[in-house]
N, C-alpha and C positions, 0 to 999 in steps of 0.2 A: 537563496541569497548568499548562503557562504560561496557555490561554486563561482556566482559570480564574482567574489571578493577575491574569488583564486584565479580564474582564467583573468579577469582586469589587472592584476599582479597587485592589488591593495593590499594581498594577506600572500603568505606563504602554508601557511596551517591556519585552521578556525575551528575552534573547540564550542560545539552546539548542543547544548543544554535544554531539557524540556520538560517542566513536571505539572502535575495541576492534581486537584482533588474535588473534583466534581461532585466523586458519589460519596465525599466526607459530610459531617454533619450542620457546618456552614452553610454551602453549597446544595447539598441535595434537596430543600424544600424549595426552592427557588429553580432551580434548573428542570428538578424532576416535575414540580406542577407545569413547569412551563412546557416540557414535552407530552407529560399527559393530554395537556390542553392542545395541542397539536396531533395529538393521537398519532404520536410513535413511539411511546414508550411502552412495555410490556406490563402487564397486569399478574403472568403465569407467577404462580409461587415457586413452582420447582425448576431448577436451570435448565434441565435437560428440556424440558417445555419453554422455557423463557428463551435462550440463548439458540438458534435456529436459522446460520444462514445458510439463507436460497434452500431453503425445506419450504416446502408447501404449508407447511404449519406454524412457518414465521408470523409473529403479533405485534412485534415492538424492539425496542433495543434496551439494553441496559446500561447503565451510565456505568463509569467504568474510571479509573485515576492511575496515578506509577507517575513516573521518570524514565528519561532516558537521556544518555549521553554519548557523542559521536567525535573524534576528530577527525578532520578530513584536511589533507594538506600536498604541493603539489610534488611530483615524483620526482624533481633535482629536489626538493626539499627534506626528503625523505631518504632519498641516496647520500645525501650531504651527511644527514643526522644521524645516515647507522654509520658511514665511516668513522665516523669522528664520534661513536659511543664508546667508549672502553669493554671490553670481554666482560661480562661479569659470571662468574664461575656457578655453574646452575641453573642460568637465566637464558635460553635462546634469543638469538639477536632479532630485534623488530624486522616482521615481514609484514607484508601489502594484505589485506583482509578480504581486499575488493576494490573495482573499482567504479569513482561514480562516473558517467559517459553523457549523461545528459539530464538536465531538469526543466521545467517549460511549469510556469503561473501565470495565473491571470484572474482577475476580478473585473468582469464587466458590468456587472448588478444585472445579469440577464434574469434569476431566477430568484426568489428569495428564500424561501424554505428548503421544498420538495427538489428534488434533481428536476434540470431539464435533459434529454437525453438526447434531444438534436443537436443542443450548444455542445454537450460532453463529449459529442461524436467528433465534431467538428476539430475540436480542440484536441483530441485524441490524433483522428488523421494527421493535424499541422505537426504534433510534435513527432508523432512516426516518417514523416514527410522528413524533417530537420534530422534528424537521427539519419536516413538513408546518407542524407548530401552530405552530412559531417562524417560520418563514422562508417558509411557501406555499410549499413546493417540492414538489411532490407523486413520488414514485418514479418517474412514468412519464417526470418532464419527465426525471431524472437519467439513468435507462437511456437516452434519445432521446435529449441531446444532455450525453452525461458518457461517460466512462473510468471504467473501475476497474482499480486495483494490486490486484491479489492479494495473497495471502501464499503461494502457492503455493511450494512449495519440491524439488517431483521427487521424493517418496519413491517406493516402488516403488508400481505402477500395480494395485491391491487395489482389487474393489470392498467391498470391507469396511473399510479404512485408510486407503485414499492422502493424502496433504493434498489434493491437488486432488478426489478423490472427495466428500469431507466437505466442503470450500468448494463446491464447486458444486452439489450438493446442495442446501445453505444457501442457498446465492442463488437457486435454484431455487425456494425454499420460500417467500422475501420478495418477490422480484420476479416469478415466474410464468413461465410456460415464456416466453409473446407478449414478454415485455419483457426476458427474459433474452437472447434474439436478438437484440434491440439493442444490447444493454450493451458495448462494446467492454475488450475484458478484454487486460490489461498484466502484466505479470513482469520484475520488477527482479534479481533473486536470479539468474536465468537466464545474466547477465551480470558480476556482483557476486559470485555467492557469494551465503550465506548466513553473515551478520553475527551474532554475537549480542547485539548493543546498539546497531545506528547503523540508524537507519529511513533507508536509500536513498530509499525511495520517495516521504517525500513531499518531498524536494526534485525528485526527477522528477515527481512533481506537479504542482508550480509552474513547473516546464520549460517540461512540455508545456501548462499554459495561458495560458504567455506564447509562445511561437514557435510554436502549434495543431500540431504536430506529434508523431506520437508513435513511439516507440521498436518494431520487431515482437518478438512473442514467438521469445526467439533457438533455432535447433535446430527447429524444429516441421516434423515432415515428415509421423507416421504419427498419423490422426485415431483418438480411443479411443472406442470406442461407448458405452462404460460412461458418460462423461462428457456423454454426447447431443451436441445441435448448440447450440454456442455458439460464439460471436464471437472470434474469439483474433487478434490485432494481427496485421496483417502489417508495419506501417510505414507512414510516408511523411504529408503533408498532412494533417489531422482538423481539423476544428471541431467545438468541446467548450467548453464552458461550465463544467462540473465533473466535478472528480477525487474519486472515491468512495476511500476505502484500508482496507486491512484490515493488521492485524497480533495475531499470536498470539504464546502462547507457554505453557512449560510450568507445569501448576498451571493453567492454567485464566484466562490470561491474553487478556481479549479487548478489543479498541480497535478504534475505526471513525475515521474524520475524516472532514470532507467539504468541499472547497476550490472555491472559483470563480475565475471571472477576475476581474482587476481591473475589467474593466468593469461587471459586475455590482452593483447597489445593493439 
């Protein structure tokens, strides 16, 4: 929604604010029965057992709370605002952190809980489709040298269910077996929790394409066959150009972004 408020020239800059406390003590009896009773939340006591994405030993998710805060504004807006900042003696002058290139939502009440992985496909292709025509950036360049956040969230390890089943599927389905091997795939939630209103992910986005570094998928010890052979972070050094993300939700709630470096024109 803010990019829009920026390409439509409604907004010059939008400052996007996001917090929630889910796994607070308000919230957690209410939220956490309601996932049990949907049997995705985890039972494990210890994290390294609970917290498991795309491990064969996935159970459940954990709910998860924070903040974050983002501003995003456009580049005469930003050329205009460092001319006209004063030196300040100690302070480097504001630079570009990233840039965002494309976002793509939609709600069609196609699914209501569970992931559907044909919609998620579908939806995936369109927005990789739209990225090409806009921006020349063709999928394969994204898989060779991008990341992708998941939305992966540790339900139990179904090949009929799982969130990670039905995401990788889906990306299976738009990028192809060859370039899914590429793809270097991330899990934010692994670490965080799972939020139900603050997108961790893309401000690790913009992390990892300003310090090339990226975060390993946390826990990952037992490889799931179900899931084939895909790429799953171990950490350390990466060069990447862009951060692919994904974000669901229930009803049928799907979003893609797609972020580059600052260096990128």
């Amino acid at each position: 929604m803010a990019q829009d408020m920026l390409i439509s020239g409604r907004a010059e800059g939008v400052v996007v604010v996001a917090g929630d406390n889910g796994s607070g003590g308000t919230l957690l009896p209410w939220l956490g029965s309601g996932f049990r009773a949907l049997g995705a939340a985890t039972t494990k006591e210890a994290v390294e057992d609970a917290s498991c994405p795309f491990d064969r030993r996935r159970s459940g998710m954990i709910l998860g709370a924070g903040g974050i805060g983002m501003v995003l504004e456009t580049e005469s807006s930003y050329c205009q605002r460092r001319s006209e900042l004063p030196p300040i003696e100690g302070c480097p002058p504001p630079s570009i952190r990233a840039r965002l290139l494309a976002t793509q939502y939609s709600n069609s009440a196609f699914h209501g809980a569970a992931l559907d992985r044909g919609h998620i496909a579908s939806e995936l292709r369109r927005f990789l489709e739209d990225v090409e025509l806009v921006h020349g950036i063709c999928k394969a360049e994204i898989a060779t040298h991008g990341v992708y956040f998941s939305h992966e969230t540790s339900t139990h390890a179904s090949p009929a269910a799982s969130c990670a089943g039905n995401e990788v599927a889906a990306l299976r389905a738009a990028f192809g077996d060859e370039l899914l091997s590429k793809l270097l795939i991330l899990n934010t939630k692994g670490f965080t929790g799972h939020p139900m209103g603050v997108s961790f992910e893309d401000v690790a986005a913009v992390e990892v394409l300003m310090r090339q570094v990226v975060p390993p998928v946390p826990n990952y010890k037992e490889r799931d066959e179900y899931l084939g052979d895909i790429n799953i972070s171990r950490g350390g050094p990466y060069a990447c150009r862009y951060a692919l993300r994904f974000a669901a939700g229930f009803g049928s709630q799907v979003a893609f972004a797609l972020y580059a470096s600052s260096q990128h024109e």
